[in-house]
Backbone of each chain as ProteinMPNN parsed JSONL, in Angstrom:
{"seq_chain_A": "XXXXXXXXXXXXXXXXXXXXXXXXXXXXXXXXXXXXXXXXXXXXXXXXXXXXXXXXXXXXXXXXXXXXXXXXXXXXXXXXXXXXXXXXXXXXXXXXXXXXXXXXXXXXXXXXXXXXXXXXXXXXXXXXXXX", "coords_chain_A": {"N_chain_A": [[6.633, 22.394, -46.724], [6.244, 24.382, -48.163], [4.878, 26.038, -46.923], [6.17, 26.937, -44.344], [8.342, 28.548, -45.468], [6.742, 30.561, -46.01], [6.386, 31.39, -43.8], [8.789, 31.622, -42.339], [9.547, 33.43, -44.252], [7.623, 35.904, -43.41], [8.346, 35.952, -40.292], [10.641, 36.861, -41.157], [10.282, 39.254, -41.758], [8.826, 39.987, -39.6], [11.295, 40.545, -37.603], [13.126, 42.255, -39.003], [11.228, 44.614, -38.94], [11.327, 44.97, -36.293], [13.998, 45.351, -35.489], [14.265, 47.416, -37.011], [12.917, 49.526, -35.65], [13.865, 49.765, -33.291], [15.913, 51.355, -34.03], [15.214, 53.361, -34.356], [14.686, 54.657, -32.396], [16.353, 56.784, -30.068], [18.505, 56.051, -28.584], [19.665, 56.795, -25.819], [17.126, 58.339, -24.875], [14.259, 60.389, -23.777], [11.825, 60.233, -20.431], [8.546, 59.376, -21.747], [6.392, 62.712, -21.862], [4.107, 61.753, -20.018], [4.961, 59.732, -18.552], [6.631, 60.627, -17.116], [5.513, 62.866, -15.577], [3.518, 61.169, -14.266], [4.738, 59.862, -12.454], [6.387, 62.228, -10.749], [4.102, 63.119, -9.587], [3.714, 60.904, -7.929], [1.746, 58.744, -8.665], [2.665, 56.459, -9.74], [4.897, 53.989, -9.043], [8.31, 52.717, -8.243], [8.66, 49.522, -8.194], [10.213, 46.21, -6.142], [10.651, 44.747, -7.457], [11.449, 45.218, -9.881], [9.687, 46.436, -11.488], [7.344, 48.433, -12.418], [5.016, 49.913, -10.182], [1.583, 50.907, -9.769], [0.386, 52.783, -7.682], [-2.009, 54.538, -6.331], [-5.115, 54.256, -7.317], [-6.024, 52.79, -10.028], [-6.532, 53.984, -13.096], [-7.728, 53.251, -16.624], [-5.848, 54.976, -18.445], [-3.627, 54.834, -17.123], [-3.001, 52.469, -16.581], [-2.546, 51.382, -18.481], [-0.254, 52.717, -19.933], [1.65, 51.748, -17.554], [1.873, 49.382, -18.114], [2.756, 48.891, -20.317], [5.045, 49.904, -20.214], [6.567, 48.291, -18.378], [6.516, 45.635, -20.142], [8.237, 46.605, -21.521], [10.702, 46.758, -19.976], [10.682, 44.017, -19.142], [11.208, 42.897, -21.665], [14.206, 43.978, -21.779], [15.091, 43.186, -19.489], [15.362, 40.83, -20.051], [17.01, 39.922, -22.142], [19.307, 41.201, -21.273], [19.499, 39.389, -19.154], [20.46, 36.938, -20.164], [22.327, 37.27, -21.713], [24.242, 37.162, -19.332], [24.141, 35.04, -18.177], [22.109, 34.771, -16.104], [19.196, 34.534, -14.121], [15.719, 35.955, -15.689], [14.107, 36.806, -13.157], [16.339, 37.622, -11.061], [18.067, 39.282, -12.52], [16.193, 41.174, -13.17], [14.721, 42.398, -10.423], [17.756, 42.622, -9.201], [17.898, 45.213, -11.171], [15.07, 47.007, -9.81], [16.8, 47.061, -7.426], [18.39, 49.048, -8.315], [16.731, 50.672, -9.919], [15.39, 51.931, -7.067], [17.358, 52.831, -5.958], [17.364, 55.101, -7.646], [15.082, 56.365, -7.499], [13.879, 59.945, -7.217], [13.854, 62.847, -4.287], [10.617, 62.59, -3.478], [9.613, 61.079, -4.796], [7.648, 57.782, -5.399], [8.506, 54.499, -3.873], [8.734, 50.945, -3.639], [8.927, 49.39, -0.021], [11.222, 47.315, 1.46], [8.87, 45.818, 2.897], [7.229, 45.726, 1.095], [4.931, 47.704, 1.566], [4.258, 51.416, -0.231], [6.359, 53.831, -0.42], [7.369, 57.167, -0.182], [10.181, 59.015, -1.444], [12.578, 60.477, 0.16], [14.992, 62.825, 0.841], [16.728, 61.522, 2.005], [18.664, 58.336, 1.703], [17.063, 54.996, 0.493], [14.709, 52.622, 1.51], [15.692, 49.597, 1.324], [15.746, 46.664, 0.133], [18.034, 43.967, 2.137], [20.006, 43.24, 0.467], [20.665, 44.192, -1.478], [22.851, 46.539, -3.856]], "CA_chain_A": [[7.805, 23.186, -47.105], [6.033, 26.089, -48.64], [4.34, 26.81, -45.619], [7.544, 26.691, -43.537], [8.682, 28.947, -46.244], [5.89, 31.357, -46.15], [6.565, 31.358, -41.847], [10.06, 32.189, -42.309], [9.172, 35.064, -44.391], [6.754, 36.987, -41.651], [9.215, 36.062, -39.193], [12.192, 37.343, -41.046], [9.729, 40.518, -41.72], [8.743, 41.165, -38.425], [12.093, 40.806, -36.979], [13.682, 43.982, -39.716], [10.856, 46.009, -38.471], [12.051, 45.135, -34.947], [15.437, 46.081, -35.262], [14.523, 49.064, -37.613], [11.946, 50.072, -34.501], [14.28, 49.832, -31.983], [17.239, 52.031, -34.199], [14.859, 54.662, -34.684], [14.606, 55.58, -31.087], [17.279, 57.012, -29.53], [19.42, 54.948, -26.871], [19.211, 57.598, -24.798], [15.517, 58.669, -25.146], [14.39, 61.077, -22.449], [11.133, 59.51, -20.147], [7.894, 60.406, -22.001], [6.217, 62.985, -20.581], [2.664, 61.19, -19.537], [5.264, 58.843, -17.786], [7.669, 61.697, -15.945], [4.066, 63.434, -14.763], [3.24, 60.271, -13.202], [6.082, 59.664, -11.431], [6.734, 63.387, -10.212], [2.52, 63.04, -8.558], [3.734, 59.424, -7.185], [0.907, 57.992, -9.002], [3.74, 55.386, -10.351], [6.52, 53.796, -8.162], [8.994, 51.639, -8.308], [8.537, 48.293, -7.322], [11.339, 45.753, -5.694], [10.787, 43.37, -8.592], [12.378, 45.296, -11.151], [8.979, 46.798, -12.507], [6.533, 49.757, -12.301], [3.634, 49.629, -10.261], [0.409, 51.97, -9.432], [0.507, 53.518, -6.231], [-3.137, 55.024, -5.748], [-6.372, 53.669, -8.105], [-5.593, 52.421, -10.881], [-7.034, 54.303, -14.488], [-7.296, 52.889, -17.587], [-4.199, 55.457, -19.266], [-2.481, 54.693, -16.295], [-2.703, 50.887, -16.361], [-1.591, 50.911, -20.09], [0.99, 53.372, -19.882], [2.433, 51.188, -16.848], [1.868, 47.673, -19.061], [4.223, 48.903, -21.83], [6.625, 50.393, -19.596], [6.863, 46.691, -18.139], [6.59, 44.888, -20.864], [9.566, 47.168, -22.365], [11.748, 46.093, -19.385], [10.893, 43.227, -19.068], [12.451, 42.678, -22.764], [15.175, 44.85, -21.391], [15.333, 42.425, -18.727], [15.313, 39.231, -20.432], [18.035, 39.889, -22.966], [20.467, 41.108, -20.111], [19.831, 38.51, -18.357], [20.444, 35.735, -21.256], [23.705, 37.751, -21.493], [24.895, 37.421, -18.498], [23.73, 33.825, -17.428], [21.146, 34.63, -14.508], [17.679, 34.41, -14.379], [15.061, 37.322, -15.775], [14.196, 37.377, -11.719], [17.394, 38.008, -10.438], [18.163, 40.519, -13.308], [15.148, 42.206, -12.536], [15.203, 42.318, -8.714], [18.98, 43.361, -9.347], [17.803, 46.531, -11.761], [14.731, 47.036, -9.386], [17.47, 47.874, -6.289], [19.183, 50.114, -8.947], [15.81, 51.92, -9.917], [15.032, 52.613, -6.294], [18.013, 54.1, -5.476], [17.959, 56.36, -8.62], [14.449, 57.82, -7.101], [14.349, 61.128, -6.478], [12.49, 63.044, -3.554], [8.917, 62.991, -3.889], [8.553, 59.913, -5.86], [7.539, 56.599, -4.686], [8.914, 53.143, -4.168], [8.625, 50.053, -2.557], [9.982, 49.362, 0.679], [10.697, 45.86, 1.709], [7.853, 45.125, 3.649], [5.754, 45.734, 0.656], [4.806, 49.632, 1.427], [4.689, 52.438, -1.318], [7.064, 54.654, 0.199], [7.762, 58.4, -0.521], [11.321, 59.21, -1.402], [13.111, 61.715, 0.886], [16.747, 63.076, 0.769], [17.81, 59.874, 2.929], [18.772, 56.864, 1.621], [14.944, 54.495, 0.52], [14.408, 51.511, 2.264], [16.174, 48.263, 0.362], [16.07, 45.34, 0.599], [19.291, 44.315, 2.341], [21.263, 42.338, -0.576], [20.832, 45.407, -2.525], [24.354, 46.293, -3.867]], "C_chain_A": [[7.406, 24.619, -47.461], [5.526, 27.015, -47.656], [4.933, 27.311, -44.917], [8.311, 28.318, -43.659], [8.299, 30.13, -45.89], [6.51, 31.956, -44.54], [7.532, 32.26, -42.046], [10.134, 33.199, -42.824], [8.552, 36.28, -43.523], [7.688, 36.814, -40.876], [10.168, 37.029, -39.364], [11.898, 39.069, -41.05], [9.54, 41.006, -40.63], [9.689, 41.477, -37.478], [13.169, 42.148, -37.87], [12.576, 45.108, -38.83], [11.077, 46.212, -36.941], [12.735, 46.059, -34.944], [15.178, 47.341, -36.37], [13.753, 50.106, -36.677], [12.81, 50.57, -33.417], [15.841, 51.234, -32.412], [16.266, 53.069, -34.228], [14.587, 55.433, -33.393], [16.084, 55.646, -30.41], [17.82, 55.968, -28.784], [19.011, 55.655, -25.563], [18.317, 58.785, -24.704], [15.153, 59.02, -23.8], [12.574, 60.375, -21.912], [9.917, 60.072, -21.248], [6.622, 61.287, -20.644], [5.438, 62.748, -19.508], [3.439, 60.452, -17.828], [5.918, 59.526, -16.46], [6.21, 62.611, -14.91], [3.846, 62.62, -13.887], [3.782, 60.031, -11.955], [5.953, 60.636, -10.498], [5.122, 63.219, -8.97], [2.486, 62.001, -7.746], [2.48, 58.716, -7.52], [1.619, 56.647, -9.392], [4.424, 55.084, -9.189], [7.289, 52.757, -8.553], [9.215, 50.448, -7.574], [9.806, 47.622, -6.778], [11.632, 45.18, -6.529], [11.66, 43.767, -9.303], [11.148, 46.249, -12.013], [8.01, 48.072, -11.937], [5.392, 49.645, -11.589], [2.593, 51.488, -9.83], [0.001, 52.102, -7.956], [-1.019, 53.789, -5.853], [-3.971, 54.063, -6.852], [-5.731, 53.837, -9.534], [-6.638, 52.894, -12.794], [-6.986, 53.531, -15.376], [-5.664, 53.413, -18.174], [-3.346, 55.059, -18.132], [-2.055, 53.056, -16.214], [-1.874, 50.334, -17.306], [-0.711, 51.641, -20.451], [2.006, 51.937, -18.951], [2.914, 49.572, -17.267], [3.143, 48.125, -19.912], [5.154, 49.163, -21.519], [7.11, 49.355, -19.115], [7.271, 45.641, -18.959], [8.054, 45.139, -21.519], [10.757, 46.798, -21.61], [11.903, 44.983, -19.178], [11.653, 42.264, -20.472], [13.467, 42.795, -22.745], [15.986, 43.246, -20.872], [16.102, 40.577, -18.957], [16.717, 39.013, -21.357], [19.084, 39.648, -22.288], [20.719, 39.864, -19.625], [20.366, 36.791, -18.898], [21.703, 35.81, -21.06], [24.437, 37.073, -20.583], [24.887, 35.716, -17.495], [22.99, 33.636, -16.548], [19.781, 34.904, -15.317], [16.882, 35.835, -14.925], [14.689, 37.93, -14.462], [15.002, 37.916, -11.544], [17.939, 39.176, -11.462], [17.516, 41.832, -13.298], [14.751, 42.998, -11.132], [16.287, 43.278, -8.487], [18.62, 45.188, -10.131], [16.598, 47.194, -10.698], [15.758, 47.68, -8.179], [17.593, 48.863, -6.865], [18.157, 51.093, -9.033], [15.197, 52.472, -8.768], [15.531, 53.486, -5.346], [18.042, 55.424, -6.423], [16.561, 57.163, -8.634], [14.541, 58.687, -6.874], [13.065, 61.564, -5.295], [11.487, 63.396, -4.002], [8.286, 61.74, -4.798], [8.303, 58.866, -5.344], [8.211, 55.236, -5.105], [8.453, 52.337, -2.665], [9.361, 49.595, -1.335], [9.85, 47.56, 0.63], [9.738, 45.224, 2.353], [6.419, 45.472, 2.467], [5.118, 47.141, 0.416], [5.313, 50.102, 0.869], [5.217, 53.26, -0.019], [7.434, 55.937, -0.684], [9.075, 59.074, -0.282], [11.784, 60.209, -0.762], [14.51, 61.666, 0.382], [17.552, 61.793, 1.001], [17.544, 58.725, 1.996], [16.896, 56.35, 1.282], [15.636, 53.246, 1.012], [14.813, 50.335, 1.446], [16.159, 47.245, 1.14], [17.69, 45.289, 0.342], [20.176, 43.754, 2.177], [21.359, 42.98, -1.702], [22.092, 45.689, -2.335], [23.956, 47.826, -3.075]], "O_chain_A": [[7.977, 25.674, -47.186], [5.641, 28.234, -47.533], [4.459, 28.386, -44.551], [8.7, 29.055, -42.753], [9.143, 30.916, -45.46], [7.062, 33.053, -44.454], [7.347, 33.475, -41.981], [10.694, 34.114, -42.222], [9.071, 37.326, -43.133], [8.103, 37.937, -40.59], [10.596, 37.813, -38.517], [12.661, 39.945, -40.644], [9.866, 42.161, -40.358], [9.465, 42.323, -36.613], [13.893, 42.874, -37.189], [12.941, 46.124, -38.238], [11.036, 47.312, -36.39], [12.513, 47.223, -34.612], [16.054, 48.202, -36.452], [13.881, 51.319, -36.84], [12.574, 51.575, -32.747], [16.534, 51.82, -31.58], [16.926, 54.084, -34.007], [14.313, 56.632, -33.353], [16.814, 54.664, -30.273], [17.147, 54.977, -28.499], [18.317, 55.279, -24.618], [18.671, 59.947, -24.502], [15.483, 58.362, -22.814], [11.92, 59.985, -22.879], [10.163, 61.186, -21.711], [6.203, 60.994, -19.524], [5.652, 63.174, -18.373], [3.009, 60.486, -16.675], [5.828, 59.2, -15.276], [6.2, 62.806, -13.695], [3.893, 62.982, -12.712], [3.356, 60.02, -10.8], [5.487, 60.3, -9.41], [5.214, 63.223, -7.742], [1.588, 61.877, -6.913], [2.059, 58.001, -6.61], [0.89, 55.66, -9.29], [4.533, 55.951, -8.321], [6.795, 51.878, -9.259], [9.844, 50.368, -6.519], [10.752, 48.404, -6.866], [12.822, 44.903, -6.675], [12.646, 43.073, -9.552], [11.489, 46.777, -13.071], [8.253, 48.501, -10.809], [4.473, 49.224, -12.291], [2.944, 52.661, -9.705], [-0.744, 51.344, -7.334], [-1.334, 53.125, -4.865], [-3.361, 53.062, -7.228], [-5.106, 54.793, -9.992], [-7.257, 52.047, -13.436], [-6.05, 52.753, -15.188], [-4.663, 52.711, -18.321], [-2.15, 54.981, -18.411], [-0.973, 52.601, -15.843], [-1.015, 49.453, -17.293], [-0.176, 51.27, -21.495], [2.865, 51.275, -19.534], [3.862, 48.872, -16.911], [4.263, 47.623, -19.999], [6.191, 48.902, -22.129], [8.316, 49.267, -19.348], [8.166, 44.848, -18.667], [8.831, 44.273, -21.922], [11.788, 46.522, -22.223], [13.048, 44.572, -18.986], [12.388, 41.282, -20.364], [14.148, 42.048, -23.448], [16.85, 42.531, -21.38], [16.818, 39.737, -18.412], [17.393, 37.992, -21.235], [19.773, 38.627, -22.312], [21.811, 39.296, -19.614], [20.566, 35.798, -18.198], [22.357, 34.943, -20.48], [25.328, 36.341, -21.013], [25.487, 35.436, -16.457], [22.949, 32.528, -16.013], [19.445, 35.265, -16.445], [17.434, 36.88, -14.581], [14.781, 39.146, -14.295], [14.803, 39.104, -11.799], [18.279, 40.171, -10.822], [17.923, 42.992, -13.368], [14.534, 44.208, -11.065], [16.166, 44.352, -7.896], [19.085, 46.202, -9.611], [17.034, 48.323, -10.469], [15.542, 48.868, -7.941], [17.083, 49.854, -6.342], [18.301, 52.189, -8.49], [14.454, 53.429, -8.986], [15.069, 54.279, -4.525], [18.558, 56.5, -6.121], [16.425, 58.19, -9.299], [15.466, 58.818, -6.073], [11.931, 61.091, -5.21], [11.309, 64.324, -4.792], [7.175, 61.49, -5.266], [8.992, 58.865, -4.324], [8.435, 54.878, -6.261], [8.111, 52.636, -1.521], [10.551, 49.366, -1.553], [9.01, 46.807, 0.136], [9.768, 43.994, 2.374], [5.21, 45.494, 2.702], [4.849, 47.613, -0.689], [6.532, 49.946, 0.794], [4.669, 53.328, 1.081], [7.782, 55.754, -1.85], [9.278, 59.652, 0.786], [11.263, 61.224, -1.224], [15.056, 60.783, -0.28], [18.531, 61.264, 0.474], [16.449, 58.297, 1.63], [15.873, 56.95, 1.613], [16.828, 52.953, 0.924], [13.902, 50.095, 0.654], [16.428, 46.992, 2.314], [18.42, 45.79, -0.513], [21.082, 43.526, 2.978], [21.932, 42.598, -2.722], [22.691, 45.428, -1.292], [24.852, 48.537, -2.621]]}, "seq_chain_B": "XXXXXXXXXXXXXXXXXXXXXXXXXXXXXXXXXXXXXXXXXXXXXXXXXXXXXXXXXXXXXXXXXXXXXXXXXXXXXXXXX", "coords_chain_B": {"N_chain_B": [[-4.906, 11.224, 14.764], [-6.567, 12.912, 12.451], [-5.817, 12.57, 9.491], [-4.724, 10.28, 9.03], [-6.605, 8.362, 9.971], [-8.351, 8.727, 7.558], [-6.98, 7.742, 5.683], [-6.747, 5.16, 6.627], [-8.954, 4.401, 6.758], [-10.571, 5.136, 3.641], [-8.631, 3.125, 2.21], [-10.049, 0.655, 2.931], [-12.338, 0.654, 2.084], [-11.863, 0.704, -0.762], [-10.791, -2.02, -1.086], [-13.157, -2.993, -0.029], [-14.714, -2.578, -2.76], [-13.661, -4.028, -3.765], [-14.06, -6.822, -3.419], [-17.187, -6.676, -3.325], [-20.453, -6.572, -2.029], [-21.138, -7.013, 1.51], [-18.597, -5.286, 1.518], [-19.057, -3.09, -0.019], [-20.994, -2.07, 1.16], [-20.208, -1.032, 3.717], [-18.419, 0.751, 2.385], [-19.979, 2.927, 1.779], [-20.964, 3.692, 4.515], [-18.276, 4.342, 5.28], [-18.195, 6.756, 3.642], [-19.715, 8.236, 4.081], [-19.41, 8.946, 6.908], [-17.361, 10.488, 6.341], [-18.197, 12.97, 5.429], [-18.864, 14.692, 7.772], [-16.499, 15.619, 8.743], [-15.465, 16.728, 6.801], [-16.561, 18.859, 6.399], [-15.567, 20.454, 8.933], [-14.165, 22.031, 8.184], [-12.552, 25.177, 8.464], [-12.141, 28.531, 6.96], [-10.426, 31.28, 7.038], [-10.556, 34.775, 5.736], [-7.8, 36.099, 5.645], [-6.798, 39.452, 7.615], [-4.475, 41.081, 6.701], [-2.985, 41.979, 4.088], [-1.123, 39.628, 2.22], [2.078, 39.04, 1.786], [4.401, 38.144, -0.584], [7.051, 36.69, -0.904], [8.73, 36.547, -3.229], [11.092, 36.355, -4.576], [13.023, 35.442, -2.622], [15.008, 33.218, -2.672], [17.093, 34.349, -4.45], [20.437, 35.044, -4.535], [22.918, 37.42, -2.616], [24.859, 37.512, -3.799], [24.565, 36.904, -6.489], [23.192, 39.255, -7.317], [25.071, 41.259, -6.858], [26.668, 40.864, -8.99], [25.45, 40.925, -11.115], [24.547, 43.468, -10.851], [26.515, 45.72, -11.955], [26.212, 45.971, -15.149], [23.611, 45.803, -15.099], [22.888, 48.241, -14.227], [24.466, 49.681, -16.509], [22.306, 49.114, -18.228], [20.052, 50.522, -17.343], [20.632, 52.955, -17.802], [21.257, 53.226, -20.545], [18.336, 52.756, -21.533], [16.776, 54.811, -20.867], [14.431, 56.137, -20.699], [12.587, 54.543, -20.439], [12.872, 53.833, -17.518]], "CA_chain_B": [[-4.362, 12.066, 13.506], [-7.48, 12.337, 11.242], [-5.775, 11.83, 8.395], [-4.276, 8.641, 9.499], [-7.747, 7.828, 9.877], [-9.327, 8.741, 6.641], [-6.646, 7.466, 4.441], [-6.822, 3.711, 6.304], [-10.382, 3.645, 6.02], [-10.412, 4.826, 1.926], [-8.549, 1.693, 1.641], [-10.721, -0.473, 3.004], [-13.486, 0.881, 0.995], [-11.19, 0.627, -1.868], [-10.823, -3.395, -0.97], [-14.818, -3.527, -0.357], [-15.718, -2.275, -3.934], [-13.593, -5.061, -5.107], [-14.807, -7.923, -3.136], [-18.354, -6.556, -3.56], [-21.511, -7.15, -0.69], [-20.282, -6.021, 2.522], [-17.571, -4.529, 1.405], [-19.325, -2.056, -0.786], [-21.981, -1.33, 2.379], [-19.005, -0.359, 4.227], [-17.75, 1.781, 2.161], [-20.716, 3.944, 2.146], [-20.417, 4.155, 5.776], [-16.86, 5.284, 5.52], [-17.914, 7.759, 2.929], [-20.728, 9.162, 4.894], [-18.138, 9.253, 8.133], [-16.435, 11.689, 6.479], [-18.978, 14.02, 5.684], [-18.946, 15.846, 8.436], [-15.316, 15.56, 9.04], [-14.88, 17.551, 5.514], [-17.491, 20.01, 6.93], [-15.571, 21.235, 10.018], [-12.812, 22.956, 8.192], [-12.948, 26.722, 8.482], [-11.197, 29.459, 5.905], [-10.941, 33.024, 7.367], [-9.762, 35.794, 5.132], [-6.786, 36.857, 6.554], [-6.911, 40.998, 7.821], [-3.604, 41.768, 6.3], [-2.447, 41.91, 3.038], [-0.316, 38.833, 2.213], [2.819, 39.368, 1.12], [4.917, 36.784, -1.203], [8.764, 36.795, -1.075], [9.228, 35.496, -4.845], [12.587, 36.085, -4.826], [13.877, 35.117, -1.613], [15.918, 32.487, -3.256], [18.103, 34.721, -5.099], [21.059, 35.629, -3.101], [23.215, 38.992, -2.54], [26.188, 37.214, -4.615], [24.159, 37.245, -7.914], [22.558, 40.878, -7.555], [26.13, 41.853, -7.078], [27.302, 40.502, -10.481], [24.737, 42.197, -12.161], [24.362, 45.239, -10.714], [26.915, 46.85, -13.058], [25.211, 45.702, -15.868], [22.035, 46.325, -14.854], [23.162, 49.868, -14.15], [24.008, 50.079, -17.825], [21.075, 48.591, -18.605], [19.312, 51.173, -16.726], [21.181, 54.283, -18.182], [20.699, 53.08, -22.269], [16.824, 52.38, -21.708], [15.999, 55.86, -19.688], [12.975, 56.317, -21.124], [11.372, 53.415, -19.505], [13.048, 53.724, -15.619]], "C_chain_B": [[-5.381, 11.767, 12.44], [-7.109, 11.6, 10.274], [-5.214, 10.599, 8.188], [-5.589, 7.623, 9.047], [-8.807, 7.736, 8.477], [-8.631, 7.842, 5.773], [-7.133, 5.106, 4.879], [-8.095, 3.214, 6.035], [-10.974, 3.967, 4.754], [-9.879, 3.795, 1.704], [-8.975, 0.527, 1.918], [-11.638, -0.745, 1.938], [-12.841, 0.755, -0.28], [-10.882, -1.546, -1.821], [-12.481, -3.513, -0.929], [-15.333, -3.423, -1.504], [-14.797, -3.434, -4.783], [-13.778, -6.484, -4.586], [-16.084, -7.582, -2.944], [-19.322, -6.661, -2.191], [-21.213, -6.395, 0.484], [-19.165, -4.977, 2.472], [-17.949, -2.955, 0.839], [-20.717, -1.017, 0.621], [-21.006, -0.412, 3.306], [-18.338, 0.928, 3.678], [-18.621, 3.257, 1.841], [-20.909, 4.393, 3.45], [-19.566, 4.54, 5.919], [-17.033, 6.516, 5.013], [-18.8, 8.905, 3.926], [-20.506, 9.521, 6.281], [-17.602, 10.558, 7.603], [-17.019, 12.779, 6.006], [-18.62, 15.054, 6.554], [-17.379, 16.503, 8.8], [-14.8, 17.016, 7.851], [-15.577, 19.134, 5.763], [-16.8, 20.997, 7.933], [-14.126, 22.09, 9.324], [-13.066, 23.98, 7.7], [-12.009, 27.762, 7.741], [-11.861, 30.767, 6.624], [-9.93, 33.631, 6.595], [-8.975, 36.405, 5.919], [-7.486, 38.454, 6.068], [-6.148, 41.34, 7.574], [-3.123, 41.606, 4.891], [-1.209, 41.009, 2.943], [0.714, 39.025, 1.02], [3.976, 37.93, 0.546], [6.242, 37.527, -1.211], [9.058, 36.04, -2.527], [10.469, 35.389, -5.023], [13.401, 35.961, -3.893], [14.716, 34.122, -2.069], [17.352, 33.533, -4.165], [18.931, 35.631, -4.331], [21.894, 36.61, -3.663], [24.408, 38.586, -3.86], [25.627, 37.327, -6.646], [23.791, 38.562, -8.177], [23.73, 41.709, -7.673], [26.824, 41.33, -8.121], [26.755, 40.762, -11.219], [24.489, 43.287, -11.786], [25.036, 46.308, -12.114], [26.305, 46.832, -14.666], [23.807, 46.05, -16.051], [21.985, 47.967, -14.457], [23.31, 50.402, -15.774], [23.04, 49.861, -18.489], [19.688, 49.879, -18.68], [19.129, 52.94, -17.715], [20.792, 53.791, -19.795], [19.628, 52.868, -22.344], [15.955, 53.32, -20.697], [14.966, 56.085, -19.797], [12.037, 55.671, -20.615], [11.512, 53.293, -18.064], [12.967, 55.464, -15.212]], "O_chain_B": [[-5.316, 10.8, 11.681], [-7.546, 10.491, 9.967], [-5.3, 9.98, 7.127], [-5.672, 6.668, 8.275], [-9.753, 6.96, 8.339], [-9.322, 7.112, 5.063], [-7.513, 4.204, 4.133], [-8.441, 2.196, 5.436], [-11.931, 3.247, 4.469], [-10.505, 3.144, 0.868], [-8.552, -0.515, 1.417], [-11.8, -1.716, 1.199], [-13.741, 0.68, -1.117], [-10.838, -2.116, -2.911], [-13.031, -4.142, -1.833], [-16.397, -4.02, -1.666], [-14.976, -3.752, -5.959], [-13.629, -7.372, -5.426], [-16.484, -8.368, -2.085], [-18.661, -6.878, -1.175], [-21.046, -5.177, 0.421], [-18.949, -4.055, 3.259], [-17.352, -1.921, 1.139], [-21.053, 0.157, 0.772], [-21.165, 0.794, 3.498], [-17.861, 1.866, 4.317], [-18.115, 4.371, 1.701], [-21.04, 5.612, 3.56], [-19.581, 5.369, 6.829], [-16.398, 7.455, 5.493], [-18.513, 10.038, 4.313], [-21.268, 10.301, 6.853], [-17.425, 11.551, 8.309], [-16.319, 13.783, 6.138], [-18.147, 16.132, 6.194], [-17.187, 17.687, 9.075], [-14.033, 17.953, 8.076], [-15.155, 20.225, 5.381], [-17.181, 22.167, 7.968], [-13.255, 22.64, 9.997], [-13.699, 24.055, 6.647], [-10.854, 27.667, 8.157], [-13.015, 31.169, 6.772], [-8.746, 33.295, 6.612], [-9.341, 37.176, 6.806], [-8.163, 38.781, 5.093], [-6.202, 42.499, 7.985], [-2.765, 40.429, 4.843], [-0.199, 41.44, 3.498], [0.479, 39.133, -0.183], [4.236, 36.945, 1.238], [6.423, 38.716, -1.475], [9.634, 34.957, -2.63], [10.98, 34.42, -5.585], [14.565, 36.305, -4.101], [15.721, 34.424, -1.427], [18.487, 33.082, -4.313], [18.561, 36.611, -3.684], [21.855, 36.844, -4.871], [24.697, 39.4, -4.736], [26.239, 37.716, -7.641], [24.071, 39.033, -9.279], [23.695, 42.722, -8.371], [28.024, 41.497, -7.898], [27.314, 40.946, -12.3], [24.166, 44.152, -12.6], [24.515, 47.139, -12.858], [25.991, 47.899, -15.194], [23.149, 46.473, -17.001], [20.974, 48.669, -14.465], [22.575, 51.255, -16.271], [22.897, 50.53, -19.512], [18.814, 50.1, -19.518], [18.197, 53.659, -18.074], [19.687, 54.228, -20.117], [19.41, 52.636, -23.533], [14.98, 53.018, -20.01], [14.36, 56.301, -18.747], [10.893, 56.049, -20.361], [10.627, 52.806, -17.36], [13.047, 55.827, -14.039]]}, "name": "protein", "num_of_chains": 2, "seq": "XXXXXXXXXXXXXXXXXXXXXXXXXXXXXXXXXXXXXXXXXXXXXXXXXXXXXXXXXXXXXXXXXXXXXXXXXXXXXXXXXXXXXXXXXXXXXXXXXXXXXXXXXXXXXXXXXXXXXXXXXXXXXXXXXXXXXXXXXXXXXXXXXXXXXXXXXXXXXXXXXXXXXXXXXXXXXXXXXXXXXXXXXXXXXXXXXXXXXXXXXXXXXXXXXXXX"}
């Protein structure tokens, strides 16, 4: 019981500094800039999955920049998708179309066959159950 | 069809080790049959990068019921897309 006790305390602690973590950043928090650099050089792209990957050789800052940016959607991901009744795949997949139309030129994404692709004016390459 | 062949003669050898004598001589001859048999199978690294469809199961009718969602999703968590 006391143990139980003790549990439920840390828990209930580390879920305030959650939610006091998550109010202290904006909603609409602009990229940072390590991450917008990346992007803009196409060292980053956007995968089909839903998640971030590494386009050329892979750095340390670049591996663990691209981990947390994953990890952060994939929280993103998981909630939504609790919401909404569908899987964290299909939630992810689904935001994945969305983030590769909202490339701009010069940055990279995945096409469906797998290939980092370099965004032009036209339309990017979707897979074709993208809304 | 090899494996036709391997599986009926494991169960012989699986009857020789329990009536003992011949049975168990036998089944070292079956085992040592398939030696070479286990030998001739060849693994070449594929030359292309193999690609996995993980989500080919999930069809256009669900991506279109979250999309809008996942669009707001997208827009309140800019920092990370």
């Amino acid at each position: 019981m006391n143990k139980n006790m003790i549990r439920r305390t840390i828990f209930g602690a580390a879920l305030a500094a959650m939610a006091a973590g998550s109010i202290a950043v904006p909603a609409l928090a602009q990229r940072d800039p390590a991450y917008a650099a990346a992007r803009a050089a196409g060292q980053v792209g956007e995968k089909m999955d839903g998640y971030l990957g590494i386009v050329g050789s892979a750095t340390p800052d670049l591996q663990s920049m691209v981990d947390d940016i994953n990890i952060r959607r994939r929280a993103v991901y998981a909630e939504r998708a609790q919401a909404q009744g569908a899987t964290l795949e299909e939630y992810a997949l689904t935001a994945g179309c969305l983030a590769i139309s909202n490339t701009t030129p010069g940055e990279k994404y995945q096409a469906p066959d797998g290939s980092w692709q370099t965004r032009t004016s036209a339309p990017p390459q979707r897979d074709p159950r993208c809304p | 069809m090899i494996s036709a062949k391997l599986t009926s003669r494991a169960s012989s050898a699986h009857i020789g080790r329990m009536i003992g004598g011949l049975g168990k001589r036998l089944g070292v001859i079956v085992l040592a049959g398939s030696i070479p048999l286990g030998g001739c199978i060849n693994l070449e690294a594929p030359d292309k990068p193999i690609v996995i469809e993980l989500n080919i199961n999930i069809t256009q009718e669900v991506i279109y019921r979250l999309a809008e969602d996942a669009g707001n999703a997208i827009e309140q968590n800019a920092d990370i897309f």
